[in-house]
MARTOR-542546 format. One record per atom (N, C-alpha, C): residue in three letters; x, y negated, z. Coordinates in steps of 0.1 Angstrom, whole numbers, padded with zeros to 4 digits, always signed. Layout:
<sites>
ALAXYZ;...
</sites>
This chain:
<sites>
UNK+1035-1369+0451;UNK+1045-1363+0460;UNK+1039-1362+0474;UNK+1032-1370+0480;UNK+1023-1371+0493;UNK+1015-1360+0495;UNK+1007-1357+0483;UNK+1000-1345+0485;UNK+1008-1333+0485;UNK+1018-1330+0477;UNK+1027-1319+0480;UNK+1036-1315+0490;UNK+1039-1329+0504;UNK+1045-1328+0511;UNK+1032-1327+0523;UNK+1019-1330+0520;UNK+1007-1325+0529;UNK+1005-1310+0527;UNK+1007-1306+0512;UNK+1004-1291+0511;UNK+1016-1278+0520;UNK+1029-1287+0520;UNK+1040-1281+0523;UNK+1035-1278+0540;UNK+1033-1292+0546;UNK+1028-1291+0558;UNK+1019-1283+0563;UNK+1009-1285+0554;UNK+0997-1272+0559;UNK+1003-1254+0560;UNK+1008-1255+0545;UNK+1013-1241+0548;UNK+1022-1235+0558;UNK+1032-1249+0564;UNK+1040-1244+0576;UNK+1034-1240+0588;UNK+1025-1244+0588;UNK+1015-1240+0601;UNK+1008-1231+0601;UNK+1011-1224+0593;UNK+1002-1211+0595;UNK+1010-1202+0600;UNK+1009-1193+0611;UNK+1016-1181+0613;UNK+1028-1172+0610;UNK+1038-1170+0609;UNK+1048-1166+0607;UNK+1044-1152+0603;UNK+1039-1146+0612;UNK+1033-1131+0607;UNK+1025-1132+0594;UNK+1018-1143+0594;UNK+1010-1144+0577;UNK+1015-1147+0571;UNK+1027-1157+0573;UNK+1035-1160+0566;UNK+1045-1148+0561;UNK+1049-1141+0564;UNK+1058-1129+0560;UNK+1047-1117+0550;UNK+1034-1118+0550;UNK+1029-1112+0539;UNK+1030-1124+0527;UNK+1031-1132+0529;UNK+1036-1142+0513;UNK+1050-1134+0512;UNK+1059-1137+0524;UNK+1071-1130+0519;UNK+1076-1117+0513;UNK+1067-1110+0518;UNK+1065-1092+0512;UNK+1063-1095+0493;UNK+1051-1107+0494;UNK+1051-1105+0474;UNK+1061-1116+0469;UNK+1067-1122+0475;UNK+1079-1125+0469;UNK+1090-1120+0468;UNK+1091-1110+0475;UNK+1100-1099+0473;UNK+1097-1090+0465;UNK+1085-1083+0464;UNK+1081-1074+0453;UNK+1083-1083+0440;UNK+1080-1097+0437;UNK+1080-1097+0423;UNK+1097-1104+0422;UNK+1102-1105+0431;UNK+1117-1109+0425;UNK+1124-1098+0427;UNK+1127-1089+0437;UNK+1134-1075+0429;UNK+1129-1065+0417;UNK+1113-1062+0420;UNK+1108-1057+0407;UNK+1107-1063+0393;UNK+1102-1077+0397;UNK+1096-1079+0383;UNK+1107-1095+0377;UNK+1110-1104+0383;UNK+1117-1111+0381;UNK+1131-1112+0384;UNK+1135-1105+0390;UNK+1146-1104+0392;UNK+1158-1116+0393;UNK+1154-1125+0398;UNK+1158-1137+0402;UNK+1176-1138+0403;UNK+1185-1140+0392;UNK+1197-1139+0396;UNK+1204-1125+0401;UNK+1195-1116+0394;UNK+1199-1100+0399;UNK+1216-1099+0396;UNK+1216-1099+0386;UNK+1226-1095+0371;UNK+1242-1106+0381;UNK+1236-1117+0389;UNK+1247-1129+0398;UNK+1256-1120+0410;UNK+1239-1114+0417;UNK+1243-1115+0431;UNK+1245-1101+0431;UNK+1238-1088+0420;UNK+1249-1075+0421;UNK+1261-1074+0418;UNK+1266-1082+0408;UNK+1284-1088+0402;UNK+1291-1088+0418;UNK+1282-1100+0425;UNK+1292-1110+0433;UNK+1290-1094+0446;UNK+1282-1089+0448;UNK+1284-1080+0461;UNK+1289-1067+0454;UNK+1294-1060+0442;UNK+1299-1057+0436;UNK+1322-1060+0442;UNK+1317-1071+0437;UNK+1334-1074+0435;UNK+1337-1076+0451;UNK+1329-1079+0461;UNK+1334-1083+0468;UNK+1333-1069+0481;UNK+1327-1058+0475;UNK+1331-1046+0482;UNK+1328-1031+0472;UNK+1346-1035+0470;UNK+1348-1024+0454;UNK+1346-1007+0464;UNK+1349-1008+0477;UNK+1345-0994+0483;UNK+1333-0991+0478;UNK+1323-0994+0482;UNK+1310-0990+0480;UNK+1306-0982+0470;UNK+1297-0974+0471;UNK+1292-0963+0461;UNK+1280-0971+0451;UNK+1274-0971+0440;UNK+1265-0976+0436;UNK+1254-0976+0443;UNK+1251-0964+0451;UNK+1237-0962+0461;UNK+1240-0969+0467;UNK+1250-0973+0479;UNK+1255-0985+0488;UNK+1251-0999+0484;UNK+1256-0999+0474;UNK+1255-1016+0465;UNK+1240-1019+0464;UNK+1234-1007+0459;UNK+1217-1010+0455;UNK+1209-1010+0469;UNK+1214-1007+0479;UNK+1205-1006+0494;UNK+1208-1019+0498;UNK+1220-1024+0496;UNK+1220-1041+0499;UNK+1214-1048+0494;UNK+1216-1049+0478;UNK+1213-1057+0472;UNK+1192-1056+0474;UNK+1189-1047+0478;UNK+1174-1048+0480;UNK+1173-1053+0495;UNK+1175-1051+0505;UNK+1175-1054+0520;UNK+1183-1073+0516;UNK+1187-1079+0505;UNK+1193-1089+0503;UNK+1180-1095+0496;UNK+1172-1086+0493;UNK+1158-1096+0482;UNK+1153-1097+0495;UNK+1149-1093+0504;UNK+1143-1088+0515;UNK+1141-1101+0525;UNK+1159-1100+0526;UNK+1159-1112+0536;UNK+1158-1129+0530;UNK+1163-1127+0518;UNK+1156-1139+0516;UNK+1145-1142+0508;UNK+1136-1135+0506;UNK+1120-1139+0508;UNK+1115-1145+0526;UNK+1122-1135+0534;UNK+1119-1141+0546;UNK+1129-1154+0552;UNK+1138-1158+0544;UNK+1143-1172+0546;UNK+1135-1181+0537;UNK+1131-1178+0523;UNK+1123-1189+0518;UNK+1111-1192+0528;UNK+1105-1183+0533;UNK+1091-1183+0543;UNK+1101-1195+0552;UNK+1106-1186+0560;UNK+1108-1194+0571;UNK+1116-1209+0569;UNK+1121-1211+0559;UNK+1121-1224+0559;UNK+1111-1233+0555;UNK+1102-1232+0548;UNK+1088-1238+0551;UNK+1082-1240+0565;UNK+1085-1229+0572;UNK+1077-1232+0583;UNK+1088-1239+0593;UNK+1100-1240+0587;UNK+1111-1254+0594;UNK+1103-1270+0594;UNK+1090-1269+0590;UNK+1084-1280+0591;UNK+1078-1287+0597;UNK+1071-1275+0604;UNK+1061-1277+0621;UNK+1065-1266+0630;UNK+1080-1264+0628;UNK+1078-1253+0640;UNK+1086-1258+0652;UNK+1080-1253+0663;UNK+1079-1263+0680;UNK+1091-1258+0685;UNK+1096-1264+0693;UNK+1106-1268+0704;UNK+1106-1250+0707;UNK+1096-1248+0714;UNK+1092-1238+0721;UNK+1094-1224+0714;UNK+1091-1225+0701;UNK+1088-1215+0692;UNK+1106-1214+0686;UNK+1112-1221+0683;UNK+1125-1225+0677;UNK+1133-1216+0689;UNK+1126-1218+0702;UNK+1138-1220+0714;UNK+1135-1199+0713;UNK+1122-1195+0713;UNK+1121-1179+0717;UNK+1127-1174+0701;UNK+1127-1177+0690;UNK+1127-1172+0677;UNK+1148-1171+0674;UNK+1153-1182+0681;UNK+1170-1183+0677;UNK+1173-1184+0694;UNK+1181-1172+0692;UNK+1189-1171+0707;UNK+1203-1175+0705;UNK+1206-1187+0711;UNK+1217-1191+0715;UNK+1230-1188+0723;UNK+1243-1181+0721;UNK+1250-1173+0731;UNK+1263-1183+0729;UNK+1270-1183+0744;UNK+1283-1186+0742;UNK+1280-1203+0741;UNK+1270-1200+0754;UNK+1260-1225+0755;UNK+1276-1230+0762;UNK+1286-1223+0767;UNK+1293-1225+0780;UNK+1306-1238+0771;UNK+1305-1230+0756;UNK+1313-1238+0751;UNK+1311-1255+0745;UNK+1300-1256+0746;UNK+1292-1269+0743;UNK+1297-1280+0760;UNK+1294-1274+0771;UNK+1299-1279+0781;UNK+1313-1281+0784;UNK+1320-1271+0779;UNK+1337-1275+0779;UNK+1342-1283+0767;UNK+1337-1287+0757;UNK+1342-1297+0751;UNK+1339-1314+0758;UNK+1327-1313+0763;UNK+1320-1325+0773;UNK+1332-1327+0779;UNK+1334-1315+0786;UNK+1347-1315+0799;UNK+1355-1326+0792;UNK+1365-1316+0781;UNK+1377-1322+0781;UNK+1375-1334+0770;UNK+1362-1337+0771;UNK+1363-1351+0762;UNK+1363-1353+0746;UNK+1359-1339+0741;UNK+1362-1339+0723;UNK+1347-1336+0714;UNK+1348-1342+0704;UNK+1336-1339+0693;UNK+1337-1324+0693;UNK+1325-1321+0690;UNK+1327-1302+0681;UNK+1327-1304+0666;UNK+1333-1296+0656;UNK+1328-1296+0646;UNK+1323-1280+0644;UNK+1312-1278+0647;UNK+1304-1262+0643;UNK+1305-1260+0625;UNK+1311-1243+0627;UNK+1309-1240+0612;UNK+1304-1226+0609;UNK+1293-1230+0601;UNK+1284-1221+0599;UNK+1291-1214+0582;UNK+1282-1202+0580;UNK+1284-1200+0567;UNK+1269-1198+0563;UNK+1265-1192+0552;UNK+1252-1189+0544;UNK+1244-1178+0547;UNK+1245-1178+0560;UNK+1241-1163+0565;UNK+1227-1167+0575;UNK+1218-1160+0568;UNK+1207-1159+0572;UNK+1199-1161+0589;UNK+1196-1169+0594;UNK+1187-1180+0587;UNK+1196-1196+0595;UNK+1204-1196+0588;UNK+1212-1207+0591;UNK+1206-1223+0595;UNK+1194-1223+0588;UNK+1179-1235+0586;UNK+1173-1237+0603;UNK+1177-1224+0612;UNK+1169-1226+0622;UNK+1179-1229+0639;UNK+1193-1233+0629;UNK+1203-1239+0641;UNK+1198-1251+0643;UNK+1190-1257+0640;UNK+1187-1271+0643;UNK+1184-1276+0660;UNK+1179-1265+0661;UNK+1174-1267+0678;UNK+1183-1264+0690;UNK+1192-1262+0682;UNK+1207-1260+0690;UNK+1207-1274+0700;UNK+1202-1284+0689;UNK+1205-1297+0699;UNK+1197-1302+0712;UNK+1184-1292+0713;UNK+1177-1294+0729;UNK+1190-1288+0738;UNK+1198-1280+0731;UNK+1204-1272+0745;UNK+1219-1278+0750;UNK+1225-1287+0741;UNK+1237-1290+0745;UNK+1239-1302+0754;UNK+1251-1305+0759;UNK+1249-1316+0768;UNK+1251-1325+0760;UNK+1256-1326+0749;UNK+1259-1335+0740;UNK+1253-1345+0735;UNK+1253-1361+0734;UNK+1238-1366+0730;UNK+1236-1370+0717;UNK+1249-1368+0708;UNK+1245-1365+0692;UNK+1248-1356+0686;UNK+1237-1348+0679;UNK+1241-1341+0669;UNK+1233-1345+0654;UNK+1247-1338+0645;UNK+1242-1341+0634;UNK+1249-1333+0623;UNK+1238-1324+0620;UNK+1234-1311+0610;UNK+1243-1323+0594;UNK+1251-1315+0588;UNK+1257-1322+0570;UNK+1248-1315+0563;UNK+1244-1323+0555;UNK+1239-1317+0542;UNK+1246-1326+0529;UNK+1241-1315+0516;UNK+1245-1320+0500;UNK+1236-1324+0492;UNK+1238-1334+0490;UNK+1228-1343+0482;UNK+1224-1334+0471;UNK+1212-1334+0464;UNK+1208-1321+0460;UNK+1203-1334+0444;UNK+1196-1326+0434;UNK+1194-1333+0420;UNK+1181-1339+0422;UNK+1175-1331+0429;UNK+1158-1337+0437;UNK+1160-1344+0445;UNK+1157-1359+0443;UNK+1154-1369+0456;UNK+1146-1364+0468;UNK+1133-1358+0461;UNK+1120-1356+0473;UNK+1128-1341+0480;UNK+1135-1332+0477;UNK+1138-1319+0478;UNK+1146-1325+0489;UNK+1155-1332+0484;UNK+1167-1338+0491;UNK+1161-1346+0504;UNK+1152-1352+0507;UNK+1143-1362+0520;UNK+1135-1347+0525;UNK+1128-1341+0518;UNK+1121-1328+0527;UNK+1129-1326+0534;UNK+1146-1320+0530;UNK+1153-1310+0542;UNK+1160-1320+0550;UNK+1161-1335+0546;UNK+1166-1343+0553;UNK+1156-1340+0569;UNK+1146-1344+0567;UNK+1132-1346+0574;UNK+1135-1333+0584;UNK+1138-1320+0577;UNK+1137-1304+0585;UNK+1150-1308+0598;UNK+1157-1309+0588;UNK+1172-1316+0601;UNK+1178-1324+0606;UNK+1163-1335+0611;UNK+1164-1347+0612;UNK+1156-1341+0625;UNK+1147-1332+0629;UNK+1139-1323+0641;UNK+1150-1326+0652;UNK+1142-1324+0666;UNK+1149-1321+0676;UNK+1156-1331+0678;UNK+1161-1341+0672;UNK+1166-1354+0677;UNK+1177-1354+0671;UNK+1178-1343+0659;UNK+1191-1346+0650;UNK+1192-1356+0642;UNK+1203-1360+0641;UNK+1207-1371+0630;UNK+1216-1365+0615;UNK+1208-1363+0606;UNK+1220-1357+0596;UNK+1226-1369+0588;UNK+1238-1362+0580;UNK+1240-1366+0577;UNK+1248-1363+0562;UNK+1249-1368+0555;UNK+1253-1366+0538;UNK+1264-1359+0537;UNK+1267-1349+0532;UNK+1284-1347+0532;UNK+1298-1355+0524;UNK+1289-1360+0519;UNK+1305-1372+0513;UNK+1303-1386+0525;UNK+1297-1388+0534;UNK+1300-1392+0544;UNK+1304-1396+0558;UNK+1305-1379+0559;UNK+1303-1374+0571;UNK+1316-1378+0578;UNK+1328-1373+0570;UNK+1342-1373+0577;UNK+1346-1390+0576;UNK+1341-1396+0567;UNK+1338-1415+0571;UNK+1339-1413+0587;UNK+1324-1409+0590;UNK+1318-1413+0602;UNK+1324-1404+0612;UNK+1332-1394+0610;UNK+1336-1389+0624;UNK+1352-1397+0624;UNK+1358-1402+0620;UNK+1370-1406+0620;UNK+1365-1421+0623;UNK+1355-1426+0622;UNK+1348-1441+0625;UNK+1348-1443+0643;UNK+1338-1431+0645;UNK+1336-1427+0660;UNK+1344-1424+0667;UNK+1342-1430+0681;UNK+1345-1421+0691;UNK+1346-1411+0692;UNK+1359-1400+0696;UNK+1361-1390+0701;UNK+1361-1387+0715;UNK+1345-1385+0719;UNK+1344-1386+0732;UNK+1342-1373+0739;UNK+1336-1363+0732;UNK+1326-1351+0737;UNK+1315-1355+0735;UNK+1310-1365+0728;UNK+1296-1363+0728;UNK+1288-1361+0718;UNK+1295-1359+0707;UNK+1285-1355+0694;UNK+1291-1340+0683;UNK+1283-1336+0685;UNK+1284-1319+0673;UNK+1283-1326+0656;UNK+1286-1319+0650;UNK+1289-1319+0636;UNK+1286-1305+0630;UNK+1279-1299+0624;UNK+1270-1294+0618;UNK+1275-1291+0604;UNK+1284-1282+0599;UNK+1284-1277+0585;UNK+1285-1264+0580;UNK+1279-1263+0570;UNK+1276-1248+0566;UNK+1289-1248+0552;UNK+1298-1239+0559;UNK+1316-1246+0558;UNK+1319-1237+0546;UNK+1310-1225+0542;UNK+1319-1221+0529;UNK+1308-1228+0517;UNK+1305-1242+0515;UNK+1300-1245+0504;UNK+1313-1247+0491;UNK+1304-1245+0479;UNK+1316-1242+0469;UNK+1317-1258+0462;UNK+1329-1259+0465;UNK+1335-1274+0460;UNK+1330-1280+0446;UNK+1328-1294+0439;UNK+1328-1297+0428;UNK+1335-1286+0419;UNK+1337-1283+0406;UNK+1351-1284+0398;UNK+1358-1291+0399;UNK+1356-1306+0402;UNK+1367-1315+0397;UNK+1372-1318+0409;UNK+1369-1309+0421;UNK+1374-1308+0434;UNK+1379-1295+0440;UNK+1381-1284+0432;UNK+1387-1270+0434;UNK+1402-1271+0432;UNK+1406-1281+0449;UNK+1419-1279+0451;UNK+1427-1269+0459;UNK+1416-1264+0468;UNK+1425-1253+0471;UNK+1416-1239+0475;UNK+1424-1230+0472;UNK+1415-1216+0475;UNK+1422-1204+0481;UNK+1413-1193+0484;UNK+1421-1182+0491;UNK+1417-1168+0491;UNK+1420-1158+0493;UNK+1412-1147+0489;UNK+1401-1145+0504;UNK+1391-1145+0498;UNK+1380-1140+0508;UNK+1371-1129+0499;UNK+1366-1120+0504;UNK+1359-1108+0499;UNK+1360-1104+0486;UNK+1377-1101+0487;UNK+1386-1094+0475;UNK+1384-1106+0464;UNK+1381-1120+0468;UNK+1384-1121+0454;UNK+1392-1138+0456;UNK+1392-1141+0445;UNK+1401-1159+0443;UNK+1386-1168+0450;UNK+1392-1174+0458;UNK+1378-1183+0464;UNK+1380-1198+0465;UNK+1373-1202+0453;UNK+1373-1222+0458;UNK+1369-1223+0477;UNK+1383-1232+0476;UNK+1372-1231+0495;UNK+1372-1248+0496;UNK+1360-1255+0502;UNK+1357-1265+0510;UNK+1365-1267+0520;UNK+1372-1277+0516;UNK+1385-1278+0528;UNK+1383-1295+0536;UNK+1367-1302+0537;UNK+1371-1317+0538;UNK+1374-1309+0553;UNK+1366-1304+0562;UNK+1366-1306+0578;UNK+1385-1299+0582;UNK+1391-1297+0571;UNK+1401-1291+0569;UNK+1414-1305+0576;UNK+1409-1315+0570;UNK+1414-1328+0571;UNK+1415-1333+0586;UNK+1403-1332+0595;UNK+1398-1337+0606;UNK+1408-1326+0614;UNK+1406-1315+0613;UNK+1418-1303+0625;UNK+1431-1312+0623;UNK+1435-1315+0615;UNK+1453-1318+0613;UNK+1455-1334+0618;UNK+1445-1346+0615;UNK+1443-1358+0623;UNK+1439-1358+0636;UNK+1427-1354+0640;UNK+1423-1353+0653;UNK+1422-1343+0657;UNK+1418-1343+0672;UNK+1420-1333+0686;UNK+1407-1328+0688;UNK+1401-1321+0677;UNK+1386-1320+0679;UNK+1381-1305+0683;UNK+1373-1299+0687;UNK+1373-1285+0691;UNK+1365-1282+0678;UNK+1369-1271+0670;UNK+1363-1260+0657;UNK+1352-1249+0667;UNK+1345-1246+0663;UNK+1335-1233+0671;UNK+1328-1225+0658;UNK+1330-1214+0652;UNK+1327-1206+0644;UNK+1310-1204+0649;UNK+1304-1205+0640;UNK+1288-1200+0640;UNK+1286-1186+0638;UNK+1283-1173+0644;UNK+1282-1161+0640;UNK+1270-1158+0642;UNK+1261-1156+0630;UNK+1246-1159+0626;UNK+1244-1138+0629;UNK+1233-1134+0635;UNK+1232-1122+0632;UNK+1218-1122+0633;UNK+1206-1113+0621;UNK+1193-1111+0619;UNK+1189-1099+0630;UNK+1183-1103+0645;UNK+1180-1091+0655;UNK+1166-1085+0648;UNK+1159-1091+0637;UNK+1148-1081+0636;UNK+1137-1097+0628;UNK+1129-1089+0623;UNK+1117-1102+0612;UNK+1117-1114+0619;UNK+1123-1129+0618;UNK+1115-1137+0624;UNK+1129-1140+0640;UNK+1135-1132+0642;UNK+1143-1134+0653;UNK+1153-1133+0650;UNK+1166-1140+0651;UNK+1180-1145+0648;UNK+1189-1147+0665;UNK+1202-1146+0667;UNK+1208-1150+0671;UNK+1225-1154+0670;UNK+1226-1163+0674;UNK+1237-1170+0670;UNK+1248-1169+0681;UNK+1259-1164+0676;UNK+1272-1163+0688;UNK+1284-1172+0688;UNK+1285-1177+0695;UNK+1296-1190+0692;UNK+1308-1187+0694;UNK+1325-1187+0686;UNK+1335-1184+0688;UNK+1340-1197+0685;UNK+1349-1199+0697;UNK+1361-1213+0694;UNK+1374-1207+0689;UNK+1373-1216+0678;UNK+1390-1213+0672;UNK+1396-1223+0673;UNK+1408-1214+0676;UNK+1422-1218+0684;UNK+1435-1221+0671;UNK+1442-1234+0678;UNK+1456-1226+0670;UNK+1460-1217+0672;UNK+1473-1214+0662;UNK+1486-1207+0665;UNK+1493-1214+0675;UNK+1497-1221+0671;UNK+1507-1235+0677;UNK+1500-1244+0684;UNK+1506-1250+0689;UNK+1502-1266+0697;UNK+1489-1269+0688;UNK+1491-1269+0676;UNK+1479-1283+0670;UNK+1478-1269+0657;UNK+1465-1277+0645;UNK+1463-1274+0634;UNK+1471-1273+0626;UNK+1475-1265+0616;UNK+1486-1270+0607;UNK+1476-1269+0594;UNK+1480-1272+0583;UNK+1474-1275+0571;UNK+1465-1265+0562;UNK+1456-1260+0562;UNK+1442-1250+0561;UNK+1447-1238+0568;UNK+1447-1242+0581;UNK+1444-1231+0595;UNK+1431-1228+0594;UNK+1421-1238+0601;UNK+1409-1236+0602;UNK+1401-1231+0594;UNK+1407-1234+0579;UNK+1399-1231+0569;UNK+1404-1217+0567;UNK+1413-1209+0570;UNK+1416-1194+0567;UNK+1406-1192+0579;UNK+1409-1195+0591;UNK+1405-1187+0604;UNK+1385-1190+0599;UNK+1378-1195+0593;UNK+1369-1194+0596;UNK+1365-1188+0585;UNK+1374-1184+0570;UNK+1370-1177+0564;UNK+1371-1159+0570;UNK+1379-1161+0576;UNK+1379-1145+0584;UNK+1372-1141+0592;UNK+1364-1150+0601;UNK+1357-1145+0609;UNK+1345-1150+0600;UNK+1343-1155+0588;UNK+1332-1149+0580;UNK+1332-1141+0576;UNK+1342-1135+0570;UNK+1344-1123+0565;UNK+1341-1115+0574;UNK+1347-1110+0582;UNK+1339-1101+0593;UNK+1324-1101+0598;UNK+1317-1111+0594;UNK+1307-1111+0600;UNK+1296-1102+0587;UNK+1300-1110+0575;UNK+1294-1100+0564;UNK+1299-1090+0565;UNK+1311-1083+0568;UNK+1309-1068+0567;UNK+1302-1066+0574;UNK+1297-1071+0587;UNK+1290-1065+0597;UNK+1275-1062+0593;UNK+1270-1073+0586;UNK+1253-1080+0581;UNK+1263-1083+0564;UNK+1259-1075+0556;UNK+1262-1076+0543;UNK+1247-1079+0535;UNK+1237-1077+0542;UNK+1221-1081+0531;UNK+1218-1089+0533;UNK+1227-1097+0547;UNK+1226-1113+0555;UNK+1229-1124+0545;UNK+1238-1122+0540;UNK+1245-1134+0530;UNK+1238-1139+0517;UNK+1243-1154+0519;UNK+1236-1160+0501;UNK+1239-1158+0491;UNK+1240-1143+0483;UNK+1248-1136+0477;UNK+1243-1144+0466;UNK+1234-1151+0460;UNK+1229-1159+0451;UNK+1237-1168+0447;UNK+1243-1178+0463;UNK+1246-1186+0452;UNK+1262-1185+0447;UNK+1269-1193+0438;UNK+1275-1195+0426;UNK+1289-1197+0435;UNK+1294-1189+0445;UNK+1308-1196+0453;UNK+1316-1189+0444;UNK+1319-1177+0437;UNK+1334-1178+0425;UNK+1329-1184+0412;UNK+1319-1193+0411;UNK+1322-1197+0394;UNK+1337-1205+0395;UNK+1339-1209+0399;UNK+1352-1218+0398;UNK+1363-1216+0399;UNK+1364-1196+0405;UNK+1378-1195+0408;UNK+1393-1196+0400;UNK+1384-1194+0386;UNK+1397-1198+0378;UNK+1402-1216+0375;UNK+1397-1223+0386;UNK+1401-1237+0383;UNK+1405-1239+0393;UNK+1412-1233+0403;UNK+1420-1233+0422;UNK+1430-1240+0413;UNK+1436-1252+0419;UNK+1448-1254+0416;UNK+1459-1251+0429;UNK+1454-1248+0438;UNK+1465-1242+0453;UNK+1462-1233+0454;UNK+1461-1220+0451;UNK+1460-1207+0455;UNK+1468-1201+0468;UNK+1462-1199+0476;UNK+1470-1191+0491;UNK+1468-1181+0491;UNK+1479-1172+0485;UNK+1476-1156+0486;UNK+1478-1151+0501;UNK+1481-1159+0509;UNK+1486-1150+0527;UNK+1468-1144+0532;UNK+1472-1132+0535;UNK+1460-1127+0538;UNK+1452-1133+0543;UNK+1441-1136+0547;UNK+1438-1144+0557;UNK+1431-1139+0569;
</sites>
């Protein structure tokens, strides 16, 4: 395992521009020749915009092989890549809101979705006044798989943290303003945790509801992550605070409001998204279904 976490290392250091010719033949042999979950992720961008003409569907679904060959690249090179390089490569907008939580004294919980390259918010934490942050991750079937990305988002002076532990530890801590929370918020629940769901991109959707818990207990500021790809290699990220309706949270507010302004964001960047992975296998096991728009 030492030698493969030396080999992983070497290859992160090599150039990003060389690096994206590895990503060009991983893209030719997974839309041409391997077709890696084709038959998954045309279904799922299929159902989830019945407008579209077949020519429409097949221009995504290729500009979707596209971009993530250049997210597998670039997350390798999440290994050695510098302060400096992180800081020109992901443009950060909307810093003002990181300072007004300081102000008025509250944790953030940031919520990202699976939209490309979500791997390179890490460096978010040189810019905030904040002096913890800490990126959640899901314990994965690979130990070593699982310590590599620990290690990636552990950079910059993050502290991650597990997702069956995380809402422990923010309800443990102080609610001061001084620590971010870090989750990439439409992950798709156990089965034997697909309690509640809602229509997102025309269809029945298991939704991840723990940070759902923390809005309706505490006073914490929510900030939508809105990931947009400006071009090979360059990302920027726009921060939106969500608001109640009312005085406070009421019971999966946050979780509609941040499915919507995901939703919007894939219409905007539709070859952006992790069209791969598996978020309706379970929609026939919702036991709460919320049909209100969202």
């Amino acid at each position: 395992m030492n030698f493969l976490i030396k080999i992983l290392y070497l290859i992160s250091k090599i150039p990003l521009k060389i690096l994206y010719i590895f990503s060009d033949i991983i893209f030719f042999l997974n839309y041409y020749i391997v077709g890696y979950r084709k038959k998954v992720i045309l279904q799922n961008i299929k159902n989830s915009f019945p407008e579209k003409t077949d020519e429409e569907l097949q221009a995504i679904l290729k500009k979707f092989y596209l971009n993530f060959s250049d997210y597998l690249v670039e997350t390798v090179k999440s290994f050695s890549i510098s302060e400096t390089e992180s800081r020109v490569r992901m443009q950060h907008i909307n810093q003002h809101l990181f300072h007004e939580a300081k102000a008025e004294g509250k944790n953030i919980i940031l919520l990202a979705g699976h939209v490309f390259n979500w791997e390179w918010m890490n460096a978010l934490a040189l810019l905030t006044p904040q002096k913890n942050s800490h990126p959640v991750y899901r314990k994965v079937n690979s130990s070593f798989w699982e310590d590599q990305m620990k290690k990636v988002r552990n950079k910059f002076g993050n502290e991650a943290l597990e997702a069956n532990e995380v809402i422990l530890n923010i309800f443990r801590n102080k609610n001061d303003g001084e620590s971010i929370y870090m989750f990439v918020a439409d992950q798709t629940p156990h089965v034997a945790h697909v309690n509640y769901g809602l229509e997102f991109l025309n269809q029945r959707t298991p939704a991840f509801i723990g940070y759902d818990k923390l809005a309706t207990r505490m006073d914490l500021i929510f900030i939508y992550c809105e990931m947009k790809k400006v071009k090979r290699g360059f990302y920027q990220v726009n921060y939106h605070r969500i608001y109640p309706d009312g005085e406070k949270f009421v019971n999966n507010e946050v979780v509609k409001k941040f499915h919507k302004l995901l939703e919007n964001t894939i219409h905007k960047y539709p070859d952006n998204y992790l069209w791969s992975h598996r978020k309706w296998k379970y929609q026939d096991s919702i036991k709460n279904f919320d049909a209100e728009k969202i």
